[in-house]
C-alpha positions as a printed Julia matrix, in Angstrom:
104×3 Matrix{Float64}:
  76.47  108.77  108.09
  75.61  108.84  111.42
  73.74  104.75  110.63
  76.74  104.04  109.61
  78.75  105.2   112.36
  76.58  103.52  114.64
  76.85  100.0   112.41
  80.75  100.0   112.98
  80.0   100.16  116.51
  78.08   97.35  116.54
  80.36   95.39  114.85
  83.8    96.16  115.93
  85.32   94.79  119.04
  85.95   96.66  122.57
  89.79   96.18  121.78
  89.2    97.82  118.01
  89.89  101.38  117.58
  87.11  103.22  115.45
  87.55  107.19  114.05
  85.53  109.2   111.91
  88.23  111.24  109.18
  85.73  113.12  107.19
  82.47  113.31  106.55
  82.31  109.75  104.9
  85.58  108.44  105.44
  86.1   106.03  108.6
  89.35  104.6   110.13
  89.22  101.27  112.29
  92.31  100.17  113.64
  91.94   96.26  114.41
  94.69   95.44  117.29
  96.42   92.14  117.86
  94.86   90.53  115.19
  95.69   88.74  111.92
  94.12   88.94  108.34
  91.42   86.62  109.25
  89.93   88.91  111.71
  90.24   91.76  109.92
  88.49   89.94  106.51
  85.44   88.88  109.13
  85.09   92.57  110.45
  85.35   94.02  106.97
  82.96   91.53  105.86
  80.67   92.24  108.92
  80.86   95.99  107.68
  80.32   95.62  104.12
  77.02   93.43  104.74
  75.92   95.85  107.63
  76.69   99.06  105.93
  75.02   98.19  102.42
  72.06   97.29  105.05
  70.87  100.43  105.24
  68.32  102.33  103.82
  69.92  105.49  101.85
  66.92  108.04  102.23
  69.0   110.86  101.12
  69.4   109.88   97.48
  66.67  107.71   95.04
  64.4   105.58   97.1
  65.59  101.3    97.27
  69.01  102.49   97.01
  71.6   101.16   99.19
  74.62  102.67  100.35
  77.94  101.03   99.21
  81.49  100.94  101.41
  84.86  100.57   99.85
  87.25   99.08  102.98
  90.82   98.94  102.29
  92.85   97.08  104.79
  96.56   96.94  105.34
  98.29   94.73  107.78
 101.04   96.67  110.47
 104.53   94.45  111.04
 106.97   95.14  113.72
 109.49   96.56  111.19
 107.19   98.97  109.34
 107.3   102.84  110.03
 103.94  104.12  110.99
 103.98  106.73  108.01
 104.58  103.64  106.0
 101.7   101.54  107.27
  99.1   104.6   106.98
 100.16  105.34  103.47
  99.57  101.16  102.23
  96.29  101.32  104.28
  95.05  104.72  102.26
  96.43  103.29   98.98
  94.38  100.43   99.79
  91.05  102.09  100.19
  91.66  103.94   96.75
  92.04  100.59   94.91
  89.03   99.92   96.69
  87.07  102.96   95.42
  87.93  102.4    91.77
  84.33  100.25   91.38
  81.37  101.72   92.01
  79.97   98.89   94.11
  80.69   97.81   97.42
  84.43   96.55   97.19
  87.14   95.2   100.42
  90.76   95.68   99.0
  93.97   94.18  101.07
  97.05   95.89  100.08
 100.54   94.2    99.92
């Protein structure tokens, strides 16, 4: 995890806001910006991630990311926000392949 940890790095912007949650479970909070940037970073992530090599499991595996994005208005609670962006990343994890999901 730590690869990927240090992929989002790369890739995200001074002005994004990147946490770790658990142990594989990442939280990147993408200010002042519309869908389009957030599609390009997820995209970014999604090629970067699956990038590297997984030497914990079988050998020329790669890992896979499921991103789930949500997109914060003016008039939204926070609690509501959160909850669309965490139902988002469980669509996303319903494939077992690398997957970006935008909620609603």
């Amino acid at each position: 995890m730590t690869q990927a940890a240090e992929e989002i790095m790369i890739i995200t912007r001074p002005t994004d806001f990147a946490i770790r949650l658990a142990s594989n479970e990442f939280a990147i909070f993408v200010l002042g910006s519309a869908t389009k940037d957030m599609i390009i970073i997820a995209n970014r992530l999604k090629v970067g991630i699956e990038a590297i090599e997984n030497k914990v499991a079988i050998e020329n595996t790669s890992l896979i990311i499921s991103i789930g994005m949500a997109l914060h208005t003016k008039e939204e609670k926070l609690i509501d926000f959160l909850g669309r962006a965490d139902e988002s990343v469980k669509e996303a994890i319903h494939v077992n392949e690398s997957r970006i999901h935008m909620s609603k």
